[in-house]
N, CA, C and O atoms as a GROMACS GRO file, in nm:
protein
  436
    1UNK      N    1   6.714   5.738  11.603
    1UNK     CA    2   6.654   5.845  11.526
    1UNK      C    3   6.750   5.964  11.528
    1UNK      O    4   6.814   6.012  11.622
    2UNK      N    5   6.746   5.985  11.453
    2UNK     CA    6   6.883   6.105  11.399
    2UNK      C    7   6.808   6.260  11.420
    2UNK      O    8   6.692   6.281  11.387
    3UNK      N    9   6.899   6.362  11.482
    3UNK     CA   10   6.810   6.500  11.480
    3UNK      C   11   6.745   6.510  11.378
    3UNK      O   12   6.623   6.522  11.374
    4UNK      N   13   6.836   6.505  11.260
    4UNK     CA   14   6.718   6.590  11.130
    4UNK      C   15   6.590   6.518  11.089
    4UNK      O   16   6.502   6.569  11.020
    5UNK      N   17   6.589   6.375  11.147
    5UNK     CA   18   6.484   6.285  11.131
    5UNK      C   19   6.362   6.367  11.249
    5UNK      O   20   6.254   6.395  11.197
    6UNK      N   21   6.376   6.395  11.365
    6UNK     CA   22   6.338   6.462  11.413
    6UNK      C   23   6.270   6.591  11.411
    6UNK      O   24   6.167   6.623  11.470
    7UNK      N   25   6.370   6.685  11.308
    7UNK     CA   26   6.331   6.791  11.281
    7UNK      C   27   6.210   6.754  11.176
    7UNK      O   28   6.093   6.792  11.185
    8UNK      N   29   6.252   6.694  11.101
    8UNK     CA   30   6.093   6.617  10.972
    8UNK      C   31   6.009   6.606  11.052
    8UNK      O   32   5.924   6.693  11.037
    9UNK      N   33   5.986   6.525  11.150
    9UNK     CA   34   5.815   6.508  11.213
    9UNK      C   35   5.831   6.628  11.224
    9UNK      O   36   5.790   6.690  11.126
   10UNK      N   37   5.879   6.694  11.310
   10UNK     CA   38   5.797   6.816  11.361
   10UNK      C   39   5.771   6.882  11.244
   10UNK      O   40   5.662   6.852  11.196
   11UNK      N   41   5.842   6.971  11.174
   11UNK     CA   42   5.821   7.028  11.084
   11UNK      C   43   5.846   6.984  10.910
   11UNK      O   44   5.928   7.019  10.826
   12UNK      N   45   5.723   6.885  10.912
   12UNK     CA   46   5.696   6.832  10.762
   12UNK      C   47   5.683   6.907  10.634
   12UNK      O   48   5.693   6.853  10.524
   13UNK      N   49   5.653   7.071  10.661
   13UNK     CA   50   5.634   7.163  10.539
   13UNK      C   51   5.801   7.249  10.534
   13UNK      O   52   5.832   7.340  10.457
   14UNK      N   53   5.869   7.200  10.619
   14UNK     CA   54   6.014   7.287  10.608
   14UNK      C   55   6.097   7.265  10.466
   14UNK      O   56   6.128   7.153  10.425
   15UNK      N   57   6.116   7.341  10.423
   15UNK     CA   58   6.254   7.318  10.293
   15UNK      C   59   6.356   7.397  10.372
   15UNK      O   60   6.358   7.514  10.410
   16UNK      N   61   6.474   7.252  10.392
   16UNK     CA   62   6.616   7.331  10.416
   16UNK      C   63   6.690   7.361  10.257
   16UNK      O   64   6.683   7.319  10.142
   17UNK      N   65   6.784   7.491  10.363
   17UNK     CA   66   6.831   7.498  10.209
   17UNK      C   67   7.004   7.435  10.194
   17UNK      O   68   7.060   7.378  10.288
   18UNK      N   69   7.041   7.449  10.119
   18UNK     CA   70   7.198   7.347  10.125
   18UNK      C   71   7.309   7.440  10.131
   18UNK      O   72   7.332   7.515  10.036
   19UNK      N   73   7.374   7.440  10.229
   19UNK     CA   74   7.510   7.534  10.247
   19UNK      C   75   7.538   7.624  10.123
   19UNK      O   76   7.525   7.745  10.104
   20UNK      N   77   7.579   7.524  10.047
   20UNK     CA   78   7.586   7.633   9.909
   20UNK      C   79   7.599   7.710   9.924
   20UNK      O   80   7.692   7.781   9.963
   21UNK      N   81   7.438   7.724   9.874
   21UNK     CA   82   7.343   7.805   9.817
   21UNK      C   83   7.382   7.950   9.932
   21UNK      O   84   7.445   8.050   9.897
   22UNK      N   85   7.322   7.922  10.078
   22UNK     CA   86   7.387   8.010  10.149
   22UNK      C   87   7.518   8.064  10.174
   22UNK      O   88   7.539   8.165  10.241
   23UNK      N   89   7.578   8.016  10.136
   23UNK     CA   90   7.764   8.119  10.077
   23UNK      C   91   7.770   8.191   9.987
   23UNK      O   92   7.851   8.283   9.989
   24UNK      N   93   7.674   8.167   9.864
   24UNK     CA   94   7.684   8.228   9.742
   24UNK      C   95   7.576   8.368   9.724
   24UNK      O   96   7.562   8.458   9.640
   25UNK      N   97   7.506   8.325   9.864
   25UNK     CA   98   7.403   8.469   9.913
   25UNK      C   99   7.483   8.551   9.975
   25UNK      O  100   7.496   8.662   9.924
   26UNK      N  101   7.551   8.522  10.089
   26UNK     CA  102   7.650   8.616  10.205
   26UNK      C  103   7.735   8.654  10.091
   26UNK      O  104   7.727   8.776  10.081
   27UNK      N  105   7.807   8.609  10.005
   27UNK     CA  106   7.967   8.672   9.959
   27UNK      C  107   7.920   8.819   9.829
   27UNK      O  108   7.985   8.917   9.795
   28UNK      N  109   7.755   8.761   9.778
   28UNK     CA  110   7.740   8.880   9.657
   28UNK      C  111   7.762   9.003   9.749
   28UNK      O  112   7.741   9.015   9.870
   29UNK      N  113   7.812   9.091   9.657
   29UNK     CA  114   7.880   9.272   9.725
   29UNK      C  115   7.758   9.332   9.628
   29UNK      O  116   7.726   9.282   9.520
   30UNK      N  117   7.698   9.450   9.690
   30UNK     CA  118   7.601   9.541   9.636
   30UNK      C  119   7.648   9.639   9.489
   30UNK      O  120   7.729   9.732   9.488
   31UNK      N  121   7.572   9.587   9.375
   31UNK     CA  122   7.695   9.664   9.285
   31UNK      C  123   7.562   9.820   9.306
   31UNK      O  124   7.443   9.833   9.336
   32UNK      N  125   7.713   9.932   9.257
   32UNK     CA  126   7.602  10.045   9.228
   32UNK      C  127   7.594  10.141   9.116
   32UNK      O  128   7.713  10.145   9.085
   33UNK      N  129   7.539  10.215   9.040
   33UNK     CA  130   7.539  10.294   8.935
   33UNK      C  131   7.635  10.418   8.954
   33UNK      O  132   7.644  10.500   8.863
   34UNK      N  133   7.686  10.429   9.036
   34UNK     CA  134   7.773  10.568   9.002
   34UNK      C  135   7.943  10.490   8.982
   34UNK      O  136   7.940  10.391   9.055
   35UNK      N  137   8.024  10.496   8.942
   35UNK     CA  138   8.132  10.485   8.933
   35UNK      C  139   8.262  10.460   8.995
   35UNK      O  140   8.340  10.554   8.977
   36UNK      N  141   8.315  10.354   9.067
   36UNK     CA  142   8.408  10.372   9.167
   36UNK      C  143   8.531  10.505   9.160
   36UNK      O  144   8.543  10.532   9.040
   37UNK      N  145   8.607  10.580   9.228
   37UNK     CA  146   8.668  10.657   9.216
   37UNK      C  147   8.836  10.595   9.247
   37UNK      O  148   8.881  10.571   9.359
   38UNK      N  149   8.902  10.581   9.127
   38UNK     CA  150   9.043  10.496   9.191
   38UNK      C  151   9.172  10.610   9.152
   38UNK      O  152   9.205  10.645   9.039
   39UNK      N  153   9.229  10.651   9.272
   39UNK     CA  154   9.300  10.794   9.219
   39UNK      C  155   9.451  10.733   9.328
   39UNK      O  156   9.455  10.638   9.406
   40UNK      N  157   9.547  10.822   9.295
   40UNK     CA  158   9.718  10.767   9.307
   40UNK      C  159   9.752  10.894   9.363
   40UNK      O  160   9.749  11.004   9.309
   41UNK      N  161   9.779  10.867   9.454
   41UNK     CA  162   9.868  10.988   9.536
   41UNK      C  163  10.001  10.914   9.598
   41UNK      O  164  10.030  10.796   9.613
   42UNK      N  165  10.072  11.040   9.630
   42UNK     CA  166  10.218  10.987   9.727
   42UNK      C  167  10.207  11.109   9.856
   42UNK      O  168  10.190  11.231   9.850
   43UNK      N  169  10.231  10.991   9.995
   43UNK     CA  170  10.187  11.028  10.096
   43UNK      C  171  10.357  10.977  10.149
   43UNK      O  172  10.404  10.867  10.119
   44UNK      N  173  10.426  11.072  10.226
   44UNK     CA  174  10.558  11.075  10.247
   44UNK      C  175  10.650  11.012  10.130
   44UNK      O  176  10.708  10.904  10.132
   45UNK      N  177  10.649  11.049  10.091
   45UNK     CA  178  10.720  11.036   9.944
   45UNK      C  179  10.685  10.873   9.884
   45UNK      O  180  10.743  10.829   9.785
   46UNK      N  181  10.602  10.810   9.945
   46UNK     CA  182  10.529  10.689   9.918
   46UNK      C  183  10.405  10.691   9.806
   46UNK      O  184  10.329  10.788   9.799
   47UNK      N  185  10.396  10.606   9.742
   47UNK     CA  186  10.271  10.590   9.649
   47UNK      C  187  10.163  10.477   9.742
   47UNK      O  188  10.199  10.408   9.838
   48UNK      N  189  10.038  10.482   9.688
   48UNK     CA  190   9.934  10.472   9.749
   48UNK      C  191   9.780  10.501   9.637
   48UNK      O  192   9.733  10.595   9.572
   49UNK      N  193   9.749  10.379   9.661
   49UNK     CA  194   9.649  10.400   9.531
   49UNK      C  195   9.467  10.415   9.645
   49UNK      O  196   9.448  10.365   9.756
   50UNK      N  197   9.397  10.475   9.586
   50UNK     CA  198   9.257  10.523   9.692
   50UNK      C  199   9.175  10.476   9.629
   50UNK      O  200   9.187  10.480   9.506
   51UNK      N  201   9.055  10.410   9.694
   51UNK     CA  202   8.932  10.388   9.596
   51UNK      C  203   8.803  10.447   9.706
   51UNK      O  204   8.791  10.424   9.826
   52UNK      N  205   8.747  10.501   9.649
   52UNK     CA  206   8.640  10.575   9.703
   52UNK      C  207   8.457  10.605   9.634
   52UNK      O  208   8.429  10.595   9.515
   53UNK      N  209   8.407  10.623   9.689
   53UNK     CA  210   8.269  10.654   9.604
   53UNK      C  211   8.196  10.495   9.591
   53UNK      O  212   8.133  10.442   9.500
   54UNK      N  213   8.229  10.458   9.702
   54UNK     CA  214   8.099  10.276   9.713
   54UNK      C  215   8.008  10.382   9.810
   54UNK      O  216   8.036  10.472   9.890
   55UNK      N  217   7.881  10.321   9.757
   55UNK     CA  218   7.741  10.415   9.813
   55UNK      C  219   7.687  10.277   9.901
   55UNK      O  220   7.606  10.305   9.989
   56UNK      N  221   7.718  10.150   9.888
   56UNK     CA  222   7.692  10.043   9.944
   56UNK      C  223   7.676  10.028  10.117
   56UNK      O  224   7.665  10.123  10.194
   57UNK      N  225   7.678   9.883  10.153
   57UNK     CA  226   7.731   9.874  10.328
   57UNK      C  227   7.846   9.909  10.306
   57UNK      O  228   7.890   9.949  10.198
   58UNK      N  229   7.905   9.898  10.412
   58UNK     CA  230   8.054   9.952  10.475
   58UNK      C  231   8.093   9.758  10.505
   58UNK      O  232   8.207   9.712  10.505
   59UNK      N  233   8.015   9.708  10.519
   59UNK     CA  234   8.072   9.562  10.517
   59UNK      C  235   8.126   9.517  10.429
   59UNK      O  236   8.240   9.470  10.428
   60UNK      N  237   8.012   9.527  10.296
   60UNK     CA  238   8.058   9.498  10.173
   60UNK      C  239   8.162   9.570  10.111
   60UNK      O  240   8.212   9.516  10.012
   61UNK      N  241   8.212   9.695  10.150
   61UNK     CA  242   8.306   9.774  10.114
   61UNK      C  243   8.463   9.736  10.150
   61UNK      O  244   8.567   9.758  10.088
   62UNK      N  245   8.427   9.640  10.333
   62UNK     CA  246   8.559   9.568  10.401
   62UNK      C  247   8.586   9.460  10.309
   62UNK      O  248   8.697   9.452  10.255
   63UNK      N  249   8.482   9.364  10.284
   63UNK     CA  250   8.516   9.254  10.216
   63UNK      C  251   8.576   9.273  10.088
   63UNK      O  252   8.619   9.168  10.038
   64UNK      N  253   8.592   9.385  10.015
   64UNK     CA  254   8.624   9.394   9.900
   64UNK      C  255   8.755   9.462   9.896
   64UNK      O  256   8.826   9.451   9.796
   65UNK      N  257   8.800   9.548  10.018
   65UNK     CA  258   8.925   9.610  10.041
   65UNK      C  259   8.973   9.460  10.092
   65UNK      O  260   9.071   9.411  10.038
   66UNK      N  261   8.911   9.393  10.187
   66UNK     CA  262   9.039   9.233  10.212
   66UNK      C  263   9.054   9.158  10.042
   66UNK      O  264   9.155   9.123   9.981
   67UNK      N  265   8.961   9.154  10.019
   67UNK     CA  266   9.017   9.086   9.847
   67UNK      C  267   9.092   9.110   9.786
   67UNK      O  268   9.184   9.035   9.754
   68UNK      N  269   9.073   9.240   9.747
   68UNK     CA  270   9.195   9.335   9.674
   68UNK      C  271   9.375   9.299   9.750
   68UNK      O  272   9.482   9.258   9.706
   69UNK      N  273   9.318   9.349   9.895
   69UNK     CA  274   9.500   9.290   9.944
   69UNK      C  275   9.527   9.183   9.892
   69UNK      O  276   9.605   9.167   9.798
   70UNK      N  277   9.449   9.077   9.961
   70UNK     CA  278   9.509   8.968   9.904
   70UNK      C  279   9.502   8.920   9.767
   70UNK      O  280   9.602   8.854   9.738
   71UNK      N  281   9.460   8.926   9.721
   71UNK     CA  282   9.474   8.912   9.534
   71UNK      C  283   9.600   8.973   9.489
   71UNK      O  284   9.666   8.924   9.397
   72UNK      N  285   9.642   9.101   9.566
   72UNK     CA  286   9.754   9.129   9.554
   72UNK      C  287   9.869   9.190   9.631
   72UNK      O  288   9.930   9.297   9.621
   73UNK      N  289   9.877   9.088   9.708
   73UNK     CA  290   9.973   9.056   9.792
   73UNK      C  291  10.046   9.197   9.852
   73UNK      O  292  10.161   9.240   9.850
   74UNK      N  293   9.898   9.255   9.912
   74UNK     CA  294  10.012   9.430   9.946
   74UNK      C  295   9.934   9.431  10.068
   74UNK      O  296   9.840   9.353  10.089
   75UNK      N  297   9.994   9.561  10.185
   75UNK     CA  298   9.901   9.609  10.251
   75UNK      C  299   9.810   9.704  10.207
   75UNK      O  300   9.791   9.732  10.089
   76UNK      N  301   9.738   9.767  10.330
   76UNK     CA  302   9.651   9.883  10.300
   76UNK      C  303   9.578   9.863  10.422
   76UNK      O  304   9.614   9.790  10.514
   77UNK      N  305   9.441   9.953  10.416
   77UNK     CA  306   9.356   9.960  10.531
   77UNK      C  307   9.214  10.030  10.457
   77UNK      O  308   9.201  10.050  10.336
   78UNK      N  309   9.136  10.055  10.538
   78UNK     CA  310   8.973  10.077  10.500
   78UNK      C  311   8.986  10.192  10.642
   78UNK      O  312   9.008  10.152  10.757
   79UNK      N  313   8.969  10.309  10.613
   79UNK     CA  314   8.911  10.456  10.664
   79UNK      C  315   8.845  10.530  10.597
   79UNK      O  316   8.854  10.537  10.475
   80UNK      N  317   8.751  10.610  10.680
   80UNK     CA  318   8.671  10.675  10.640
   80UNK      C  319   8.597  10.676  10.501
   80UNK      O  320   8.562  10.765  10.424
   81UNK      N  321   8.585  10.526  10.504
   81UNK     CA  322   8.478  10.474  10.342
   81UNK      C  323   8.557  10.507  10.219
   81UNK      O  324   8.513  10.540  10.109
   82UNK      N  325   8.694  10.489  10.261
   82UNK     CA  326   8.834  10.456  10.159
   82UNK      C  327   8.922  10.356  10.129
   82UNK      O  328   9.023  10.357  10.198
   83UNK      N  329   8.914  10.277  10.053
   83UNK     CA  330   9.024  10.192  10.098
   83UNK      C  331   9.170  10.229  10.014
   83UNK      O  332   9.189  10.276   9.902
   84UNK      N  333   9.240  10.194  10.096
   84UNK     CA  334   9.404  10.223  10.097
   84UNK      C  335   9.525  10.114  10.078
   84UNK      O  336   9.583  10.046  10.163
   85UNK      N  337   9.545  10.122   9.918
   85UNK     CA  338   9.619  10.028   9.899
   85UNK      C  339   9.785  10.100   9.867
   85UNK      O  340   9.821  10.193   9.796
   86UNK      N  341   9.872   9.986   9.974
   86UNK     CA  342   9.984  10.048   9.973
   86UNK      C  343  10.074  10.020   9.779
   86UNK      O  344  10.094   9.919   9.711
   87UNK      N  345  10.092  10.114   9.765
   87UNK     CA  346  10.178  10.085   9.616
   87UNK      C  347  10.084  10.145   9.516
   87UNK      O  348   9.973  10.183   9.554
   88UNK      N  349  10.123  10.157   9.380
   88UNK     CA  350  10.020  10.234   9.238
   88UNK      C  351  10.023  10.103   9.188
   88UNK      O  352  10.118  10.056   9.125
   89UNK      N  353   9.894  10.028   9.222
   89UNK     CA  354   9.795   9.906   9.179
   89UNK      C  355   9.678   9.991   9.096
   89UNK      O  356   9.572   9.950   9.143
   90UNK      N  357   9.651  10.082   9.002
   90UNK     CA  358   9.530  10.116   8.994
   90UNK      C  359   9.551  10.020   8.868
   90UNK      O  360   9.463   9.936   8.891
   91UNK      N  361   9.606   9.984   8.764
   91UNK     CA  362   9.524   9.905   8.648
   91UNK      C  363   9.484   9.779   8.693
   91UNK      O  364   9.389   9.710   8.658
   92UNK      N  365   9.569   9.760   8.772
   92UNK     CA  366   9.542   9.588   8.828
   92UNK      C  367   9.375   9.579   8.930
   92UNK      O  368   9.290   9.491   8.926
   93UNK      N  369   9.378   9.685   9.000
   93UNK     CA  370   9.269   9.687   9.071
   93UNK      C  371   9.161   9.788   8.973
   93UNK      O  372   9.060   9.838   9.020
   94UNK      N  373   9.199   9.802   8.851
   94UNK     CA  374   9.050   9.848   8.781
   94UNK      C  375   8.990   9.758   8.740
   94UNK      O  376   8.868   9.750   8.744
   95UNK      N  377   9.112   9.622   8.668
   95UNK     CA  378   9.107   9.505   8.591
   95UNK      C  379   8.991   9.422   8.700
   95UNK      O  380   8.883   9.378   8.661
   96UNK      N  381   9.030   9.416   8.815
   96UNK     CA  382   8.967   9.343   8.935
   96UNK      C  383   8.797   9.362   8.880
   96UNK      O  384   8.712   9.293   8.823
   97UNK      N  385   8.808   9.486   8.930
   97UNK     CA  386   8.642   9.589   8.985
   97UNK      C  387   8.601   9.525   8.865
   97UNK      O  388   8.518   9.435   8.879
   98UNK      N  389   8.649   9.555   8.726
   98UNK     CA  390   8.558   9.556   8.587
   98UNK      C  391   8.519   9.426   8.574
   98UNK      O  392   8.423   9.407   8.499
   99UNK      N  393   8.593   9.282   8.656
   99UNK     CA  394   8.556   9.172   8.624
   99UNK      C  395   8.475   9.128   8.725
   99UNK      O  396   8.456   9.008   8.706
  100UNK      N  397   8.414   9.169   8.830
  100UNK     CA  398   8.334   9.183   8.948
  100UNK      C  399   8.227   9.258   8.878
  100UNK      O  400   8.110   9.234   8.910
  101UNK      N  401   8.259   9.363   8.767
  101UNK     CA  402   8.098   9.456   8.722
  101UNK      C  403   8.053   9.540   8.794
  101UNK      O  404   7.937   9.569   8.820
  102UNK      N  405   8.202   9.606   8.846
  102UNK     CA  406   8.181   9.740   8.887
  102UNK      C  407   8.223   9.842   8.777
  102UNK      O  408   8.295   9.811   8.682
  103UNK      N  409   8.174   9.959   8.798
  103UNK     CA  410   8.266  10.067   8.695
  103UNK      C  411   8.350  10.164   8.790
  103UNK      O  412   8.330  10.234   8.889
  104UNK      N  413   8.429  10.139   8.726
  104UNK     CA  414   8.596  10.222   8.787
  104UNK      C  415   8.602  10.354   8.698
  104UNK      O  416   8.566  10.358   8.580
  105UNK      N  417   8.652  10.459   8.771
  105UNK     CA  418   8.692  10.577   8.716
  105UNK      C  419   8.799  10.579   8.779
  105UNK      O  420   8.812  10.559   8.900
  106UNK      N  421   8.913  10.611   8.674
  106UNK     CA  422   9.041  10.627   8.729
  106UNK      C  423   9.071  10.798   8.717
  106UNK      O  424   9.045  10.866   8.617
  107UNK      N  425   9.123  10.840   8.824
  107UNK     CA  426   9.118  11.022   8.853
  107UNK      C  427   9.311  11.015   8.866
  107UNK      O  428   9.375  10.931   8.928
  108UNK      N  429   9.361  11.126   8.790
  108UNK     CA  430   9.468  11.189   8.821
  108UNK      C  431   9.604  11.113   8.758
  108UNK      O  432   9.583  10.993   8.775
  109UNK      N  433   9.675  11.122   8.723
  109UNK     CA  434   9.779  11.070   8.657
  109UNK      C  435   9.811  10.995   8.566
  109UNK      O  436   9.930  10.977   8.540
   0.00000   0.00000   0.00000
């Protein structure tokens, strides 16, 4: 008799649900109505693109600063509910947000 055969007697009214389904719950990011803020500064004579203004978790805010790196192959970091991408990525990372169904506001230059 196999566990999950097991788990049936005992609990005959259970619906499991199928991995999937549970990956495709954890990975959705909270979208929100105000506008992302994506602005370009140079910090020691370096460029550096900022995105700011997620009203969301701060989890969902990490998972979406690790995407962005890797989608495009740069560093950066996540402070103070900013994320910090090294290099001026803002069309590429507006292109991102808008196909995710966020709205991007791009500020300054």
């Amino acid at each position: 008799m196999d566990i999950q055969d097991q788990l049936k007697n005992l609990f005959p009214d259970h619906v499991t649900k199928k991995v999937e389904e549970v990956k495709g719950e954890s990975d959705a990011i909270w979208m929100q109505d105000n506008p992302i803020v994506c602005k370009y500064e140079k910090r020691k004579g370096k460029p550096i693109t900022i995105l700011e203004g997620y009203t969301g978790a701060t989890e969902d805010f990490k998972k979406l600063a690790k995407e962005l790196k890797t989608k495009l192959s740069v560093g950066g970091s996540f402070k103070d509910d900013k994320i910090i991408i090294q290099g001026d990525y803002r069309v590429k990372i507006m292109e991102i947000l808008k196909e995710k169904g966020f709205k991007v506001k791009r500020v300054g230059g």
